[in-house]
C-alpha positions, 0 to 999 in steps of 0.5 A, a space after each residue: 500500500 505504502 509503495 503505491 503511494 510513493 509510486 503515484 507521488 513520483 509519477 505527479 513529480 515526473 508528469 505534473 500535468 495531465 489531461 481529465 476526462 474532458 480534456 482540461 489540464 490539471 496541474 497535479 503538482 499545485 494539487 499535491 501542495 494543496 493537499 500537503 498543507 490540508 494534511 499539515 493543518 489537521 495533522 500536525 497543528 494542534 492547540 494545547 489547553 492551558 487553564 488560566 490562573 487567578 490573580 496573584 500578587 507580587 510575590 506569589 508563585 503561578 504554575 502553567 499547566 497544560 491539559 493532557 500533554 503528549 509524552 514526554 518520549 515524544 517531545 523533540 523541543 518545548 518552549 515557554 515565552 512571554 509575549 514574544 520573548 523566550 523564557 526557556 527552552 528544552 531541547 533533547 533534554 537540556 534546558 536554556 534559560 533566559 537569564 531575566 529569569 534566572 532562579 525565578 522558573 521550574 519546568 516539569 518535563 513530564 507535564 510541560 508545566 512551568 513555574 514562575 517564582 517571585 512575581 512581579 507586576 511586570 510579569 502580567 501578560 500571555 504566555 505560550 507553549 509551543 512543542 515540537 514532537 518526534 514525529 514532526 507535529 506541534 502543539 501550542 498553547 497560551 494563556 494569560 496571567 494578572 498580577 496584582 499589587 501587593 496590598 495590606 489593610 488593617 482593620 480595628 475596633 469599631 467601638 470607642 476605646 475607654 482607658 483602663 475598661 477596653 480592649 482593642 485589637 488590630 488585624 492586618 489583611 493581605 495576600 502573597 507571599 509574605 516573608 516577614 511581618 513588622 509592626 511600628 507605632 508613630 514610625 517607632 518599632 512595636 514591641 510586646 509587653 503585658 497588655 501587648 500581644 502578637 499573634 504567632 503569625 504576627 498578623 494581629 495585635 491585641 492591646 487590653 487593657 488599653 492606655 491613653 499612651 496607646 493613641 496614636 498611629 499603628 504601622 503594619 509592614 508586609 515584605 515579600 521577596 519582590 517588595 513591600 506595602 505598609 498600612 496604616 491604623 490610628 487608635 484613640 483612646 478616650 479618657 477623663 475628664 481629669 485635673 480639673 482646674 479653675 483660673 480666676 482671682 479670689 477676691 475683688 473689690 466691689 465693682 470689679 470684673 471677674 472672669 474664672 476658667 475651667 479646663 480639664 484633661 480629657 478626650 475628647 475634650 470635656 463639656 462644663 457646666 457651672 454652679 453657684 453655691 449650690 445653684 445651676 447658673 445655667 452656663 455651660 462653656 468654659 468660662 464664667 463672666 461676672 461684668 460688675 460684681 458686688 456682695 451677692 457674688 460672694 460664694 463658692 463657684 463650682 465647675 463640673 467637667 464632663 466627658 460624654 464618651 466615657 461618661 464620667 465627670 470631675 467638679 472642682 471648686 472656686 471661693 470668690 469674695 468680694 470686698 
């Protein structure tokens, strides 16, 4: 059967023009080439499945594998590129790398998968398999990858944090590859201590009871082989009213001006209210202003501070005499 084949090829090559049975001319040579790339297109062209990977992040490893590979005895050269630039070759079993690559890829002679390490946002596109077989056939295949920024979010409490009664706990979210983890406070490195506590894996950060010295700005770094990303979290911590305090003379002479002001140590900042020797006078900032004093205004005058987040107050008093 093979020997008519070759014999009737040879006779086409030797009379590549004959006439049909109506006298036209047929060029049988054209038709030899015309039925050579019809065999070539469905015999040795073939598409390789290569399921696309999810997003990674920097940092991350991707693994390219493609859907029932032929066997490996029957791979003459493989060949994985990035868009058109080559990222390895494998030729009778030996393997060229491009040196941008160097350390970052694995292949898998036996699934033709490659692994790509420590990636980078430049690494986002389409990558291809092409396979060359013994026998002269190719196999190709592609398909894409996205590569994501390395990202880290903190989350705390929601709730108001009150000194000496809350606890807060802060827990950073992110994706990769991370090598290593670093906490800081208002840019100074966050150490443990009794009411500081770090997880195992380093992700969280539980404070309890909280302190007004825990207010400020928690810093959490993540750090991967390819870069890092820092968030950020601000903690307040309320507190007080404390060391309330009245500013004014003591006596005056009849007809003078008095002015007394109160302040309190407090966050958030404290609500007054004043009393005159027992009695509500109504006034509720900061300051009481008596414009032309006389003997009635004699007396004790008290002023309460009150914080309404942690809902405690403190009163202190002021005598006034007046001359």
């Amino acid at each position: 059967m093979q020997r008519k084949v070759v014999t009737a090829v040879d006779s086409l090559i030797a009379h590549p023009h004959v006439s049909d049975d109506d006298g036209g001319v047929i060029d049988q040579r054209r038709a030899l080439t015309e039925a050579d790339s019809v065999f070539q297109k469905c015999v040795v062209q073939k598409k390789a499945m290569i399921p696309e990977p999810p997003n990674k992040e920097e940092g991350d490893s991707v693994v390219f594998t493609p859907n029932n590979p032929p066997p490996s005895t029957s791979i003459l050269i493989a060949q994985w590129f990035f868009g058109t630039t080559p990222i390895l070759t494998v030729a009778s079993g030996v393997t060229t790398e491009n040196p941008e690559y160097k350390d970052r890829v694995f292949f898998d002679s036996n699934t033709l998968a490659l692994e790509l390490r420590n990636l980078r946002l430049s690494d986002s596109g389409i990558y291809r398999l092409i396979v060359t077989t013994t026998a002269g056939g190719t196999l190709t295949g592609e398909t894409s990858l996205q590569v994501e920024k390395l990202s880290v979010r903190l989350t705390g409490p929601e709730e108001p944090l009150i000194e000496g009664e809350s606890s807060a706990n802060i827990t950073s979210e992110g994706n990769g590859n991370i090598i290593s983890v670093q906490w800081m406070k208002d840019n100074s490195p966050l150490s443990p201590s009794n009411s500081i506590i770090f997880s195992p894996d380093f992700r969280s950060v539980s404070i309890s009871p909280v302190q007004r010295s825990d207010s400020g700005e928690y810093q959490c770094k993540y750090t991967n082989p390819v870069s890092s990303e820092t968030a950020t979290y601000s903690l307040i911590i309320n507190y007080g009213p404390e060391d309330v305090s009245i500013k004014g003379l003591g006596e005056v002479n009849s007809g003078a001006p008095v002015s007394l002001s109160c302040s309190a140590n407090s966050v958030p900042s404290a609500s007054f209210r004043w009393m005159f020797n027992g009695t509500d006078t109504g006034v509720t900032t900061d300051t009481y202003t008596i414009d032309k004093t006389d003997f009635t205004h004699s007396g004790d005058y008290d002023c309460t501070a009150w914080n309404n987040v942690t809902n405690r107050s403190a009163t202190q008093t002021h005598a006034l005499l007046v001359k």
